[in-house]
Backbone and ligand atoms as CSV (ligand in chain L), in Angstrom:
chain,resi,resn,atom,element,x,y,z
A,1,UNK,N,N,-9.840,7.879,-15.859
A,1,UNK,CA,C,-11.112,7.594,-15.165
A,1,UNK,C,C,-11.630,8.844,-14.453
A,2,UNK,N,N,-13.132,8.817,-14.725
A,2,UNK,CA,C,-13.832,10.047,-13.543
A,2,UNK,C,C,-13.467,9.931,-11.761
A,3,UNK,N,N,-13.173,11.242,-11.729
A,3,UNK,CA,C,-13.258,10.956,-10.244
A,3,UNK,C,C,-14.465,12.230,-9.785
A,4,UNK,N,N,-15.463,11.710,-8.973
A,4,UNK,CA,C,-16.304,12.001,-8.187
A,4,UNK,C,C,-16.293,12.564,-6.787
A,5,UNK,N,N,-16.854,13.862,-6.685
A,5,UNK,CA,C,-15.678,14.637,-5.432
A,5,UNK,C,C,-17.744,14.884,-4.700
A,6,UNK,N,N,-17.236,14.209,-3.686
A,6,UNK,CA,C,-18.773,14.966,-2.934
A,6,UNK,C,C,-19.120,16.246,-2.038
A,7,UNK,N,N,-20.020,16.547,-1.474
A,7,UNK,CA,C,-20.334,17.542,-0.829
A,7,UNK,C,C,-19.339,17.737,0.065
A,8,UNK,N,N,-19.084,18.488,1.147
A,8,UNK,CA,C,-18.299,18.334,2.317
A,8,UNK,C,C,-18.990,18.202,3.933
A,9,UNK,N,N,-18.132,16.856,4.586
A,9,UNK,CA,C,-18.470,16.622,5.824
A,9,UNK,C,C,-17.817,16.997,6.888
A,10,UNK,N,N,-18.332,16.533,8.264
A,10,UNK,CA,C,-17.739,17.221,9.994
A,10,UNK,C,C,-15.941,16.003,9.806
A,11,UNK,N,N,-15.100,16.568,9.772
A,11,UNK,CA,C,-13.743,15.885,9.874
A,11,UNK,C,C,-13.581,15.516,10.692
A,12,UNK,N,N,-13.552,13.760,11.327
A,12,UNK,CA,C,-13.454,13.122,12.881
A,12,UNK,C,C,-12.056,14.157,13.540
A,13,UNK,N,N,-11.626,14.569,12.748
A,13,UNK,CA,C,-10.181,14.582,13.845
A,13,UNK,C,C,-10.202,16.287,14.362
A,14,UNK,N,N,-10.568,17.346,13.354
A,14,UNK,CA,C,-10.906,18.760,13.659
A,14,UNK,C,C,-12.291,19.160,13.491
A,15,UNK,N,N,-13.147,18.536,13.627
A,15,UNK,CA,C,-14.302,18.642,13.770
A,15,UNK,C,C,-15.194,19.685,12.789
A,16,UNK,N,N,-14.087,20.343,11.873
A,16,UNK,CA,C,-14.895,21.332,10.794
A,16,UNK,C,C,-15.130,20.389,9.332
A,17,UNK,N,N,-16.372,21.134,8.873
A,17,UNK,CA,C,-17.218,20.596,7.671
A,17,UNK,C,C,-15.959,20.592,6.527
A,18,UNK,N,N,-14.854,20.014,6.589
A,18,UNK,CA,C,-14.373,20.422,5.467
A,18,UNK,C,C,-13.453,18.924,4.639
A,19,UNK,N,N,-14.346,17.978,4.815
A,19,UNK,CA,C,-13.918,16.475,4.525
A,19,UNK,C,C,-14.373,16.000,3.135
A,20,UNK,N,N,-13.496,16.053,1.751
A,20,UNK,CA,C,-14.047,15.684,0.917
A,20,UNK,C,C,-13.636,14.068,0.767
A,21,UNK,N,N,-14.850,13.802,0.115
A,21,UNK,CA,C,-14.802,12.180,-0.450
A,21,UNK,C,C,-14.751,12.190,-1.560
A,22,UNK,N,N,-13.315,11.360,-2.506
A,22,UNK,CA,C,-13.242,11.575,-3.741
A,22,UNK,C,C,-13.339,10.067,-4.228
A,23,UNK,N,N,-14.185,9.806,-5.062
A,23,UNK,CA,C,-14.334,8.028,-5.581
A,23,UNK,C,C,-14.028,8.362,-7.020
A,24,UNK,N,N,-13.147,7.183,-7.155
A,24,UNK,CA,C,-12.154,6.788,-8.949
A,24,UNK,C,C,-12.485,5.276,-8.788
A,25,UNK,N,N,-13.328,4.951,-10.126
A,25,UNK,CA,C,-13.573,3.774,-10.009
A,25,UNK,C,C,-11.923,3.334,-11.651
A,26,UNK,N,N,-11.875,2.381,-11.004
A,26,UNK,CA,C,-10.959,1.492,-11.927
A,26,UNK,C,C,-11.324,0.606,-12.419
A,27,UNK,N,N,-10.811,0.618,-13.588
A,27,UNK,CA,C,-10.787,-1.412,-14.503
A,27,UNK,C,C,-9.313,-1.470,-14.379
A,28,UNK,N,N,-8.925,-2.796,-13.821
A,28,UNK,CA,C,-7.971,-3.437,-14.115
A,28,UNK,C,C,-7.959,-4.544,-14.994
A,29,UNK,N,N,-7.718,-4.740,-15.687
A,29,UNK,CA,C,-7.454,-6.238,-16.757
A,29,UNK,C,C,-6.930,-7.301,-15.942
A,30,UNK,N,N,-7.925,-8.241,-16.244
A,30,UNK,CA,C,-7.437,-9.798,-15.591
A,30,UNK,C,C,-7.750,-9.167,-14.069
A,31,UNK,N,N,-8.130,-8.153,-13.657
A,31,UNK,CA,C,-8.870,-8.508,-12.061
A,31,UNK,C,C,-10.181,-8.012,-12.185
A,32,UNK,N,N,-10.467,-6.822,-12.861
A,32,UNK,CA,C,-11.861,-6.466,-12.436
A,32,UNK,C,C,-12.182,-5.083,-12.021
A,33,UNK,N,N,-13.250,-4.426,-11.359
A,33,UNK,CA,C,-13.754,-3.343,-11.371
A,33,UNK,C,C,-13.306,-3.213,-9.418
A,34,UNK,N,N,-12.613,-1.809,-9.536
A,34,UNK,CA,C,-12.553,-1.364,-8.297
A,34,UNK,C,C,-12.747,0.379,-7.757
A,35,UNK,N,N,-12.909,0.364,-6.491
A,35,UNK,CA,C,-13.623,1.756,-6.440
A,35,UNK,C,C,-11.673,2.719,-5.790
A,36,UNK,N,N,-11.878,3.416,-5.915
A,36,UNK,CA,C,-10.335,3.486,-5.034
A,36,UNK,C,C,-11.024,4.828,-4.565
A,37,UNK,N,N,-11.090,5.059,-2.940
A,37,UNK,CA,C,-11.645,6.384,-2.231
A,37,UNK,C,C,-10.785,7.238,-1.625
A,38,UNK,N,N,-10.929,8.145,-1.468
A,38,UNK,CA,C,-9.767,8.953,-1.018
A,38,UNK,C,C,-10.121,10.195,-0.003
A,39,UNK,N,N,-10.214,9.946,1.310
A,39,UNK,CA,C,-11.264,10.853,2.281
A,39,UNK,C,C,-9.723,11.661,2.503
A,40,UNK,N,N,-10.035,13.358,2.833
A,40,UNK,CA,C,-8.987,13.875,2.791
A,40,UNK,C,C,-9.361,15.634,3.639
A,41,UNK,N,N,-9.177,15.967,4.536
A,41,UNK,CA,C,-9.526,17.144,5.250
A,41,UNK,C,C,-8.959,17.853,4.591
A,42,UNK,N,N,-9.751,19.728,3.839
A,42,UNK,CA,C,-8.967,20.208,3.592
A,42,UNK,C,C,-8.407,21.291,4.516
A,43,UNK,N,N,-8.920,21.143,5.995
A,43,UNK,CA,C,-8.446,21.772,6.897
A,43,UNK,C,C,-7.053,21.738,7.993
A,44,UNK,N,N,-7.330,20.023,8.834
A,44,UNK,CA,C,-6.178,19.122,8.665
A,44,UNK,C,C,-5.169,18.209,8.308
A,45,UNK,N,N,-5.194,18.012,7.237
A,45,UNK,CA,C,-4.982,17.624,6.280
A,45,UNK,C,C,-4.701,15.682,6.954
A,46,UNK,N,N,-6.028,15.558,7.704
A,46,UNK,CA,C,-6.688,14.580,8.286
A,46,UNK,C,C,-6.937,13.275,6.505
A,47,UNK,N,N,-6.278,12.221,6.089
A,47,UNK,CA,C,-6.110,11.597,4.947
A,47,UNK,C,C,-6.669,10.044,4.800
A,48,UNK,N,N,-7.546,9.023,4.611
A,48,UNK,CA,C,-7.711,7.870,4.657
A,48,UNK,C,C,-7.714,7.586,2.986
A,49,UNK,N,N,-7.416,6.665,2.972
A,49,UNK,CA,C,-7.647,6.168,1.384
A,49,UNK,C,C,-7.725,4.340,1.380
A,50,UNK,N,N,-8.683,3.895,0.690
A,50,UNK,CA,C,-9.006,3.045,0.408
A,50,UNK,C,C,-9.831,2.425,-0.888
A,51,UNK,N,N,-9.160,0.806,-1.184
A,51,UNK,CA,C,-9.793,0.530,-2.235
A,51,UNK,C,C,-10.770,-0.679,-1.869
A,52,UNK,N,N,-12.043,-0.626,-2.625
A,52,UNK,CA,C,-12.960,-1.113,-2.708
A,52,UNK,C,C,-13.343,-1.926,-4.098
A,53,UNK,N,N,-14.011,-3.246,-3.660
A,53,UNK,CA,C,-14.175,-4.186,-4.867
A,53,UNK,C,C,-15.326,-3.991,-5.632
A,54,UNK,N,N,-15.805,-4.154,-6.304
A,54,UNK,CA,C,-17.033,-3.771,-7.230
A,54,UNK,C,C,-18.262,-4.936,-7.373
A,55,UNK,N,N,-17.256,-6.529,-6.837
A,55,UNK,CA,C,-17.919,-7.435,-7.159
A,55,UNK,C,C,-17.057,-8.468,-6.049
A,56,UNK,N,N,-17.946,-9.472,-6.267
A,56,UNK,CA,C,-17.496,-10.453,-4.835
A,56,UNK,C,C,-16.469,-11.318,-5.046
A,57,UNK,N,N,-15.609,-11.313,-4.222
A,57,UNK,CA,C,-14.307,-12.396,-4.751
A,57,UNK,C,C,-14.460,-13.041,-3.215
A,58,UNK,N,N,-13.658,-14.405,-3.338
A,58,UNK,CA,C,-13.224,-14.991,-2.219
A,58,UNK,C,C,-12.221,-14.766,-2.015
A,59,UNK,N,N,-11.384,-15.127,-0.765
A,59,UNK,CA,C,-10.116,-14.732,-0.283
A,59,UNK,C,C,-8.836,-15.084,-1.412
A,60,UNK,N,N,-7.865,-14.025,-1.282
A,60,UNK,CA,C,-7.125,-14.680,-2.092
A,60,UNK,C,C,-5.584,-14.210,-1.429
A,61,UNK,N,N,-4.767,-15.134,-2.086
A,61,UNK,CA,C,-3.473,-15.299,-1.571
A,61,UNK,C,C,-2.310,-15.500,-3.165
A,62,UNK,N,N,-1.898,-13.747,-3.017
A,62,UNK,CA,C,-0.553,-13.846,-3.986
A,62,UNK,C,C,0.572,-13.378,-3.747
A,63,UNK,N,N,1.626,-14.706,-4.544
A,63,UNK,CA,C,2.855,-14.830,-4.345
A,63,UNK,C,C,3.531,-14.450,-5.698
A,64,UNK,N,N,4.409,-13.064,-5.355
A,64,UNK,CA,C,4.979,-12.574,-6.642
A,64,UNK,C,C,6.697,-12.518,-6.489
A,65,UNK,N,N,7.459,-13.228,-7.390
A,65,UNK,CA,C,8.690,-13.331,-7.345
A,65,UNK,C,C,9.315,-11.974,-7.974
A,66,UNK,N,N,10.295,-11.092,-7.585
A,66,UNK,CA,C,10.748,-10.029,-8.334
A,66,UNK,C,C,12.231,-10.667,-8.826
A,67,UNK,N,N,12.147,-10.814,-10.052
A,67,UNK,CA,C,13.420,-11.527,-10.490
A,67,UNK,C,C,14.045,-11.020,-11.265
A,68,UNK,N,N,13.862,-9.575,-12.118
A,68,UNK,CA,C,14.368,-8.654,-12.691
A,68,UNK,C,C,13.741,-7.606,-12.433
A,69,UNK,N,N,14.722,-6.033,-12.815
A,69,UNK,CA,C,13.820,-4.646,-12.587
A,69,UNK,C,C,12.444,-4.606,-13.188
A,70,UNK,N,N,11.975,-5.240,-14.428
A,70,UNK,CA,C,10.747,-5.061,-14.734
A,70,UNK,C,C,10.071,-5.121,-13.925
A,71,UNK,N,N,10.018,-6.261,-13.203
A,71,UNK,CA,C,9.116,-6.793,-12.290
A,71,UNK,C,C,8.726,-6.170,-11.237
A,72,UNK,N,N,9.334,-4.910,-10.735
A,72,UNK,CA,C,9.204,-3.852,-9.868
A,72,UNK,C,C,7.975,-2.954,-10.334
A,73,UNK,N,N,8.129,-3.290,-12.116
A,73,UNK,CA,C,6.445,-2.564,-11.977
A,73,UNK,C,C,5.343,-3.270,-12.168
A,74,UNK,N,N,5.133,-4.191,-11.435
A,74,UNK,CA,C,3.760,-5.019,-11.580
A,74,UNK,C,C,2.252,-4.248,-10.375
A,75,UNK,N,N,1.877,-4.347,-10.711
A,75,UNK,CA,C,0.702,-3.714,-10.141
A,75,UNK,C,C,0.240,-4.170,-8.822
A,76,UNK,N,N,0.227,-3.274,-8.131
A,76,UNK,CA,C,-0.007,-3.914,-6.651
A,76,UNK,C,C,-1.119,-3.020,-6.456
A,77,UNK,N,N,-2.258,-3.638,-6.177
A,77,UNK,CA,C,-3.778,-3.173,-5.535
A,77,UNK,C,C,-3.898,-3.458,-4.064
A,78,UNK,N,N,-3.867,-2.869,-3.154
A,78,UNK,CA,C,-3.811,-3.226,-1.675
A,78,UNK,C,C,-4.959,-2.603,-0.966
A,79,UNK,N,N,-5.343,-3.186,-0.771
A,79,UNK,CA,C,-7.580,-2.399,0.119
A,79,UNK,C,C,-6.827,-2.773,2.068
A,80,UNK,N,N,-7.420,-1.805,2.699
A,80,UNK,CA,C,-7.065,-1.693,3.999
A,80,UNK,C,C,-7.230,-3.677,4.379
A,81,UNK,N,N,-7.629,-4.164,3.709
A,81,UNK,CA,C,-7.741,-5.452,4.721
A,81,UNK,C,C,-6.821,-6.113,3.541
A,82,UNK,N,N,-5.892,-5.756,3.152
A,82,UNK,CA,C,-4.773,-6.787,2.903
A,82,UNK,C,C,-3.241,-6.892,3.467
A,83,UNK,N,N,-3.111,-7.928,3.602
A,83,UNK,CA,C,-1.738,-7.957,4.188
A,83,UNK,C,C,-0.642,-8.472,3.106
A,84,UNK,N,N,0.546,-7.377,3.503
A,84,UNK,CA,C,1.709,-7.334,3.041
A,84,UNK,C,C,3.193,-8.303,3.259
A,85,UNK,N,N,3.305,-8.771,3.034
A,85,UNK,CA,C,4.677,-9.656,3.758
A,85,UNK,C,C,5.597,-9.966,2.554
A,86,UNK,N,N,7.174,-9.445,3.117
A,86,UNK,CA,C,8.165,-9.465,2.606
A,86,UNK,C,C,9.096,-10.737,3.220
A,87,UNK,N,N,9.321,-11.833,2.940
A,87,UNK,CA,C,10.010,-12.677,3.733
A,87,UNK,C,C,11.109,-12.425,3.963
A,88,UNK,N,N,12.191,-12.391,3.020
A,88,UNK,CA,C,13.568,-11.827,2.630
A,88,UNK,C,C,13.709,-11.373,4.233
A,89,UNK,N,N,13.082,-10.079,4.210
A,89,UNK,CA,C,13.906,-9.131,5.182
A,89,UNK,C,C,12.642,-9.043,6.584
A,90,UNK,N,N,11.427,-10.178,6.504
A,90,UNK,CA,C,10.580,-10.200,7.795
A,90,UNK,C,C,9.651,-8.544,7.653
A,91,UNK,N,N,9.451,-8.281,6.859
A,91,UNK,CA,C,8.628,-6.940,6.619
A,91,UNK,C,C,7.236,-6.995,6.548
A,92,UNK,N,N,6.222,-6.686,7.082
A,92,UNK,CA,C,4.848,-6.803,7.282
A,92,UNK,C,C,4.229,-5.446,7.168
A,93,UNK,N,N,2.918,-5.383,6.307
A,93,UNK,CA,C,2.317,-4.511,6.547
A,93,UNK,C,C,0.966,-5.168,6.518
A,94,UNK,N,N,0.215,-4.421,7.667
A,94,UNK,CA,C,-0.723,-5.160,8.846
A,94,UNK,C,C,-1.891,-4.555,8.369
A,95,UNK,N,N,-2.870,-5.333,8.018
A,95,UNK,CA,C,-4.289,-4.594,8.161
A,95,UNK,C,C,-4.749,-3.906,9.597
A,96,UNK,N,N,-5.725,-3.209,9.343
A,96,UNK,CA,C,-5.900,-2.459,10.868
A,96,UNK,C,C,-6.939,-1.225,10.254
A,97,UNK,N,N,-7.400,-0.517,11.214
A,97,UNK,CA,C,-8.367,0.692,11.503
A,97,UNK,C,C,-7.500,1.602,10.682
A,98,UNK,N,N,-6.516,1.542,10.631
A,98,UNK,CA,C,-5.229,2.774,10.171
A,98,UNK,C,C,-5.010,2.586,9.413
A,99,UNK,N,N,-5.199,1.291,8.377
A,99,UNK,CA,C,-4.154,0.814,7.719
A,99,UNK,C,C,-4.949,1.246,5.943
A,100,UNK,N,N,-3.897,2.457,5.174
A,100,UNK,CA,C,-4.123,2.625,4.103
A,100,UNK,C,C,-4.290,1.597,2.657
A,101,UNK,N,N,-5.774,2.127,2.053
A,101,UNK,CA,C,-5.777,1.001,0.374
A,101,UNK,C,C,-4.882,2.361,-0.520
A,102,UNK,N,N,-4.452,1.302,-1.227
A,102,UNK,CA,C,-3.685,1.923,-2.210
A,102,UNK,C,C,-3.478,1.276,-3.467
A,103,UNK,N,N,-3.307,2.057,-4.900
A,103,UNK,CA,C,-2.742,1.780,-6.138
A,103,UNK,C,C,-1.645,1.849,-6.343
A,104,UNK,N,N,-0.511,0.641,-6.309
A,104,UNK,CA,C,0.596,1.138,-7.118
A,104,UNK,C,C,1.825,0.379,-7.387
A,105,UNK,N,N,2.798,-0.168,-7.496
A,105,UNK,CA,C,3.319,-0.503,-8.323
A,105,UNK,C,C,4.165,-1.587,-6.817
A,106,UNK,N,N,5.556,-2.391,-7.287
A,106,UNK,CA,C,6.281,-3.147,-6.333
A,106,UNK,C,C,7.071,-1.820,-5.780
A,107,UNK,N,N,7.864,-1.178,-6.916
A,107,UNK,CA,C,8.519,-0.156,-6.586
A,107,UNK,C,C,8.100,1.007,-5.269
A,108,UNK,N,N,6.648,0.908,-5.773
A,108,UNK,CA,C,5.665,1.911,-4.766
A,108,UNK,C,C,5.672,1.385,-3.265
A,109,UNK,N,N,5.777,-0.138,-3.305
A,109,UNK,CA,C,5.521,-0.409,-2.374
A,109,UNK,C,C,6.534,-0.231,-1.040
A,110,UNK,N,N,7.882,-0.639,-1.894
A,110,UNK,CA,C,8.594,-0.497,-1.224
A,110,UNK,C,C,9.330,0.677,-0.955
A,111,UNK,N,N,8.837,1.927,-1.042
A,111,UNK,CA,C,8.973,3.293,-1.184
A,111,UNK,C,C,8.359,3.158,0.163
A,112,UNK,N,N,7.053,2.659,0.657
A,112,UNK,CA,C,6.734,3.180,1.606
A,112,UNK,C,C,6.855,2.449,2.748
A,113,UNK,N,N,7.183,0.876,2.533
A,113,UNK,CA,C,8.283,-0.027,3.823
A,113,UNK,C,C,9.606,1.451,4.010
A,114,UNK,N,N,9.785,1.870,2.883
A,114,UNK,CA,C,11.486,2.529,3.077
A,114,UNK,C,C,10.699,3.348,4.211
A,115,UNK,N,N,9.646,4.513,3.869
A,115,UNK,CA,C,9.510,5.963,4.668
A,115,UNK,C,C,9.338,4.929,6.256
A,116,UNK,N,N,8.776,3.777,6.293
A,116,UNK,CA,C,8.230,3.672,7.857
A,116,UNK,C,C,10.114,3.522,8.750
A,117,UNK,N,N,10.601,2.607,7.746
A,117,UNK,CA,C,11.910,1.851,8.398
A,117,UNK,C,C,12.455,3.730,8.441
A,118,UNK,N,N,12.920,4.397,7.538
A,118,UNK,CA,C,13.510,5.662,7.716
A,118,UNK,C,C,12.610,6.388,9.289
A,119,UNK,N,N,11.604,6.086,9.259
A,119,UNK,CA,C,10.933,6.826,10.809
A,119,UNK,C,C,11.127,5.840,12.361
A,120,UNK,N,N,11.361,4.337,11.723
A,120,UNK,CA,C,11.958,3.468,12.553
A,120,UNK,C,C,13.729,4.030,12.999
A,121,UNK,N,N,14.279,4.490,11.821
A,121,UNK,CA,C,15.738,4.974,12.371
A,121,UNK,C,C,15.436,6.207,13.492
A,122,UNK,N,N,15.264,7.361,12.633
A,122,UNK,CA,C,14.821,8.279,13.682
A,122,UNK,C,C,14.157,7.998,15.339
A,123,UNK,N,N,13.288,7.064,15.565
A,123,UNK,CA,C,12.753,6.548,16.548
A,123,UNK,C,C,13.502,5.979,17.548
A,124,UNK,N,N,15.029,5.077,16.979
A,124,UNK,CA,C,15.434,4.018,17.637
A,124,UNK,C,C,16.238,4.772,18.591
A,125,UNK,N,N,15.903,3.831,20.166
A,125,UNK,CA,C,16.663,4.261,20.968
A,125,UNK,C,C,18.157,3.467,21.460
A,126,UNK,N,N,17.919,2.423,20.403
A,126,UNK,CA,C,19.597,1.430,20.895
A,126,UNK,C,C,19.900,1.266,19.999
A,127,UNK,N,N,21.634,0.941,20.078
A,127,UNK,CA,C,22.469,0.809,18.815
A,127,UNK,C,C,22.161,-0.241,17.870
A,128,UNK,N,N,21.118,-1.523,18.508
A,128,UNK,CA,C,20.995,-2.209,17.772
A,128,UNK,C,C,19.647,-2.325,16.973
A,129,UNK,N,N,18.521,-1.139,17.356
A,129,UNK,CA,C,17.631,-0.818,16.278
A,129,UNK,C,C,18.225,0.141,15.611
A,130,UNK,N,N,18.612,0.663,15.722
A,130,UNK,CA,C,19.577,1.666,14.680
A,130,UNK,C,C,20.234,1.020,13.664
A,131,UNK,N,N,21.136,-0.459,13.977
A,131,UNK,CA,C,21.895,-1.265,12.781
A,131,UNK,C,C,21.341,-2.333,12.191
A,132,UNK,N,N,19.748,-2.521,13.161
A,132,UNK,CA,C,18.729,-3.071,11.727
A,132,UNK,C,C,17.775,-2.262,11.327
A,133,UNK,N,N,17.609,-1.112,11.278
A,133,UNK,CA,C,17.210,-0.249,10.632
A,133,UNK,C,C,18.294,-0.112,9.630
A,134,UNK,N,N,19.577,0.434,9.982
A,134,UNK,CA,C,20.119,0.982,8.535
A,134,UNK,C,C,20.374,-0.595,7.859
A,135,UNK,N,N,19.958,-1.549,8.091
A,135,UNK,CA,C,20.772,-3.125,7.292
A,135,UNK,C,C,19.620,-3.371,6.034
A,136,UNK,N,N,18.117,-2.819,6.904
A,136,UNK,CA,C,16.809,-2.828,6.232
A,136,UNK,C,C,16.817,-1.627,4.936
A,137,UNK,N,N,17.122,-0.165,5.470
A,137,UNK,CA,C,17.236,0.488,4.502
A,137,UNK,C,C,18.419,0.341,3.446
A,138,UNK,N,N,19.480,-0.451,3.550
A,138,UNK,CA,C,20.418,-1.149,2.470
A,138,UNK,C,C,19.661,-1.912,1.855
A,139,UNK,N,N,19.262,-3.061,2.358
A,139,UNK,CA,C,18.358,-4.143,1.782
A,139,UNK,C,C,17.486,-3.506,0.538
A,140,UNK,N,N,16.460,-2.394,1.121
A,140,UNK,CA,C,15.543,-2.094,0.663
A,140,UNK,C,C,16.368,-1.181,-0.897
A,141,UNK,N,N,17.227,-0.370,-0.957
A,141,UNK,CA,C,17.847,0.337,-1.669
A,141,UNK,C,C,18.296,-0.535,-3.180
A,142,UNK,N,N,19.040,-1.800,-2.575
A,142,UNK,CA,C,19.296,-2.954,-3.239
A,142,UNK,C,C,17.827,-3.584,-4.445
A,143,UNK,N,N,16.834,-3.644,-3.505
A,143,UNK,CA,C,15.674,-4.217,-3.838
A,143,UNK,C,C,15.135,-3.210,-4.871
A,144,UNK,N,N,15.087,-1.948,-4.717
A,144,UNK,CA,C,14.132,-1.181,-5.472
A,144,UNK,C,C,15.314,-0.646,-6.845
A,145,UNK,N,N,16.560,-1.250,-6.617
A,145,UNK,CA,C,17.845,-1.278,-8.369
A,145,UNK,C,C,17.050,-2.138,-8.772
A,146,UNK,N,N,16.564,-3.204,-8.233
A,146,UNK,CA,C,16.435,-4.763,-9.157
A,146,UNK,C,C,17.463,-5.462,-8.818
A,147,UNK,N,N,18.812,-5.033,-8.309
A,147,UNK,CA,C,19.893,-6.313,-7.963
A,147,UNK,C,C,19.520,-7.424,-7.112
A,148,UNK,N,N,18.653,-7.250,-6.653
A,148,UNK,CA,C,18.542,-8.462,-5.411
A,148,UNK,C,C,16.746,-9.181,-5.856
A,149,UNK,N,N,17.096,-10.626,-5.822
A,149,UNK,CA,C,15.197,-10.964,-6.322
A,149,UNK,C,C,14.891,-11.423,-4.776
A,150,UNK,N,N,13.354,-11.180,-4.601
A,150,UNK,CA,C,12.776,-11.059,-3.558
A,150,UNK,C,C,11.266,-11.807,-3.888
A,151,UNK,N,N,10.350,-11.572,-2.496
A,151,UNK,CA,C,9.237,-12.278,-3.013
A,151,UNK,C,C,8.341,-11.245,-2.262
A,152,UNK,N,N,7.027,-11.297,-2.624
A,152,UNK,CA,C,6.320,-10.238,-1.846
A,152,UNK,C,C,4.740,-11.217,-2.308
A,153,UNK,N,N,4.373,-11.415,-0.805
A,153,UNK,CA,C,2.898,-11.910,-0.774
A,153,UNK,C,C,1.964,-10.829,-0.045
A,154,UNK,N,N,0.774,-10.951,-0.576
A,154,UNK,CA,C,-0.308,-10.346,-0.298
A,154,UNK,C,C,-1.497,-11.703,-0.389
A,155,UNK,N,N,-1.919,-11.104,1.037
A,155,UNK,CA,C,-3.466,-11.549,1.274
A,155,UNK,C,C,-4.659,-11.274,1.720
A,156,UNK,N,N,-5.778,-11.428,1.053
A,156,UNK,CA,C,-6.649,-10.743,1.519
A,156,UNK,C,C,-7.998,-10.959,1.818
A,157,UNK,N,N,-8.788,-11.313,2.555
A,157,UNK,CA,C,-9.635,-12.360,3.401
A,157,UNK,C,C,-10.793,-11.737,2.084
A,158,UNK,N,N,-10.840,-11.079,1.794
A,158,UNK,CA,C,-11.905,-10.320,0.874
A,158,UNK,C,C,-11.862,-10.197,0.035
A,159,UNK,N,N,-10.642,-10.665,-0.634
A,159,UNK,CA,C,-10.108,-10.610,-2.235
A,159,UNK,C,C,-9.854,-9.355,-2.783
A,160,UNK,N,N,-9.607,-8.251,-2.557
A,160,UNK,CA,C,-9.737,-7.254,-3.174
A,160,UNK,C,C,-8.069,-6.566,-2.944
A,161,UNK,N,N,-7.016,-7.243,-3.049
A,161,UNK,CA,C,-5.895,-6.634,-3.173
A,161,UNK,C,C,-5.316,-8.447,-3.943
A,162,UNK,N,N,-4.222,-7.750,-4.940
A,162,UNK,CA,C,-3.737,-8.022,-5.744
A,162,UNK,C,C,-2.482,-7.596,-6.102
A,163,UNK,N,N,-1.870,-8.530,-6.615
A,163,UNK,CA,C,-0.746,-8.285,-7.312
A,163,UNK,C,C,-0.492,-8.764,-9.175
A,164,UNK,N,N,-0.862,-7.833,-9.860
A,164,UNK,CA,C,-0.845,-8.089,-11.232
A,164,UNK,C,C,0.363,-7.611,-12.218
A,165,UNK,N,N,0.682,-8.799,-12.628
A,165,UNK,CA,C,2.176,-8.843,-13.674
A,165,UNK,C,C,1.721,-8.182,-14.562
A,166,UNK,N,N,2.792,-6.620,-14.956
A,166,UNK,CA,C,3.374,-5.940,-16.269
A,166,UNK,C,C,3.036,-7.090,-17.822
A,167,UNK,N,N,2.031,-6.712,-18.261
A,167,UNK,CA,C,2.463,-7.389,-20.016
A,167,UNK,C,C,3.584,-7.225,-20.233
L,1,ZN,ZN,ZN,-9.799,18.074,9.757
C-alpha cells in the first residue's frame, strides 16, 4: 500500500517544524478499509500512531480464543479507542490521550504487554511487585510458545479495532 508523507509541522513536545504525518490506507478482508497514521518528530523523536476507519461501524466486541501457535498470528487492528483485556493473567490495555493504534498480530500484542510488565519490573519498589511482575513475564513467555491457550478481547465503542482469524 501507498503511504503518503505530508509537509512538515510545529512538534507539540519540541516545538520545531519537524513533524511528519505519514497515512497507509489498508484493506483488510472480512473488515474493510482503514487509514493507519503515523505522526512522528524527526527531531524528538516525539511518536503517535493511530488507526482510523474509512466507514461507519457500530461498537463492537471481540472474543478470540488462542488454542494453538497458529492462532498467535491472527490479526489484531487496535485504533487508540480500543480496549485490550487479557483475562488469564488480568492484563488491560486502556484507551486514553496516550494510548497507541496499531497493526499487528496476537504475538505483537503480547510483545508489547511483555515491554510494559519488563518496565513494571524495573519500576517495582516491593518484593511483591517484583514476583508478579516476574510470574506475568513467565506467563507471558509461555503464551507467546503457544503452550498455554488464552483469550484476548477487544472493544471498541467505534468499531474500528478488531481481531481477524489467519485463513
Ligand atoms: Zn519534536
Amino acid at each position: 500500500m501507498e503511504t503518503k508523507e505530508s509537509d512538515r509541522y510545529l512538534c507539540p513536545l519540541c516545538g520545531r517544524k519537524m513533524l511528519t504525518v505519514a497515512e497507509t490506507p489498508y484493506e483488510i478482508p472480512k473488515f474493510g478499509k482503514i487509514l493507519l497514521i503515523n505522526i512522528t518528530c524527526q527531531h524528538c523523536r516525539f511518536h503517535k500512531s493511530d488507526v482510523l476507519a474509512l466507514e461507519y461501524r457500530g461498537p463492537t466486541k471481540c472474543q478470540f480464543k488462542v488454542k494453538s501457535p497458529k492462532d498467535l498470528y491472527a490479526k489484531v487492528v487496535r485504533s487508540s479507542t480500543g480496549r485490550i483485556y487479557i483475562p488469564e493473567i488480568g492484563v488491560e490495555i486502556f484507551p486514553g490521550p496516550a494510548a497507541q493504534g496499531f497493526i499487528t498480530n496476537i504475538e505483537g500484542v503480547l510483545a508489547r504487554v511483555k515491554e510494559i510488565v519488563e518496565q513494571l519490573l524495573r519500576d517495582s519498589e516491593t518484593e511483591e511487585e517484583r514476583q508478579a511482575a516476574l510470574k506475568a513475564l513467565d506467563w507471558l513467555e509461555k503464551a507467546m510458545s503457544g503452550i498455554i491457550q488464552f483469550t484476548l478481547i477487544l472493544e471498541d465503542p467505534y468499531g474500528v479495532s478488531a481481531i481477524i482469524p489467519e485463513e
